[in-house]
N, C-alpha and C positions, 0 to 999 in steps of 0.2 A: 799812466792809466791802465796797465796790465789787471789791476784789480775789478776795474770795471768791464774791460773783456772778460775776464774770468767768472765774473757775477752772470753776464751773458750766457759764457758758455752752460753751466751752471742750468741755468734756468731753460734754456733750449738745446739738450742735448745733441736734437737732429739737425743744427746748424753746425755746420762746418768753418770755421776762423783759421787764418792765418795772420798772424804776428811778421811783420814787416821787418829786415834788417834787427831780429833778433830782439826787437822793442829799445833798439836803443835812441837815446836823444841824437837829435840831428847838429850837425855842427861844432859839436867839441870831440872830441881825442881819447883816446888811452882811459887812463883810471875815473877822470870825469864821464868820458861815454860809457863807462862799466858800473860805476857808485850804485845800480841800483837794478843789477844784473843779477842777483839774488829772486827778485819778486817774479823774473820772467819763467824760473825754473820752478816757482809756485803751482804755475799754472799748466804745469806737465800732466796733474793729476786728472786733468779735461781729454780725453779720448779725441774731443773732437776739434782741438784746437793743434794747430802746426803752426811750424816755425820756418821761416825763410832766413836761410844762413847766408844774408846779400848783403853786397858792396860791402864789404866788409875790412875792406882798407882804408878806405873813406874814414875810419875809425881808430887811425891810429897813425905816429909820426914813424914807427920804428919800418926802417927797410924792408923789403921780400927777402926773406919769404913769412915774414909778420909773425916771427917765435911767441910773441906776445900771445896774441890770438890763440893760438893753437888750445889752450887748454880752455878755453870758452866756446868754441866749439866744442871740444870733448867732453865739454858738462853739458854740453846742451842736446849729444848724441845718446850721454847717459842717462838725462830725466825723461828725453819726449823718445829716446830709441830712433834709429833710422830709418823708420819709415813713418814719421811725423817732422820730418826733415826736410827744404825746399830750398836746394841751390837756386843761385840769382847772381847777377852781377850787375844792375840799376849801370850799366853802361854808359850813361849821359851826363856822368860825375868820377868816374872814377882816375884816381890820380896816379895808378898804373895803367900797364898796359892788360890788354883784355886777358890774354895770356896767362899773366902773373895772378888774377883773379884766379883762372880754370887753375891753373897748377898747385893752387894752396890747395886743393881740395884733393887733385888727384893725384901730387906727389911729392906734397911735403906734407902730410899724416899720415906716417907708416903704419897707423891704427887702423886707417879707411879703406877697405878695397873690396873686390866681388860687386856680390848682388848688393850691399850695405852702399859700395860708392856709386850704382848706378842705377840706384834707388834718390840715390837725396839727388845726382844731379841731372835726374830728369824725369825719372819713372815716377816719383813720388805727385807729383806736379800733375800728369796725369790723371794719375788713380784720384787725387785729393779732390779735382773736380768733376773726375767722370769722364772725361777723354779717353777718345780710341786710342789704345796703348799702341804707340808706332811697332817695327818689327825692330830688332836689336838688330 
């Protein structure tokens, strides 16, 4: 249904969305949960729409540190930019440890780091709904 978010944001520019786990379907795997990962980076062209880069193992069979993954993140840091970005780790499912979540992000993309990696995994989350920014 990204289309229909998208027709939303579209239409109420001053409402703020966020895409849940990337928009992908719930309960299948690898290239099935991705078939239609294309339409989400559609909707990069919405200012007012972000994305939550969560649970994101949930989404795949292959081992930590999920080489798989890594370039669907990086497409999806190149259409919406890092700071329409919203780390998560939906923790009440995940089939790592919590850990192995936080560490795909902050040390196995040699791409991610600075203000770009402390931005998506906390900052952005903040800002996106008006919360008092903690102190670093």
């Amino acid at each position: 249904n990204v289309h229909v978010i998208d027709t939303i944001a579209q239409r109420y520019p001053q409402l703020k969305l966020i895409f849940d786990h990337m928009a992908l379907a719930i309960n299948v795997k690898d290239d099935v949960a991705f078939r239609d990962f294309d339409k989400l980076l559609v909707a990069a062209k919405r200012p007012n729409i972000a994305v939550k880069v969560s649970a994101l193992p949930c989404y795949t069979d292959a081992p930590y540190p999920y080489k798989n993954l890594h370039v669907y993140v990086k497409r999806v840091y190149d259409a919406f930019g890092p700071q329409r970005m919203l780390w998560g780790s939906d923790l009440s499912r995940l089939p790592c440890a919590y850990s192995q979540c936080v560490t795909l992000f902050t040390a196995e993309l040699p791409w991610l780091y600075g203000d770009d990696l402390d931005a998506i995994m906390g900052r952005n989350l903040c800002r996106w709904l008006e919360w008092e920014m903690p102190a670093r």
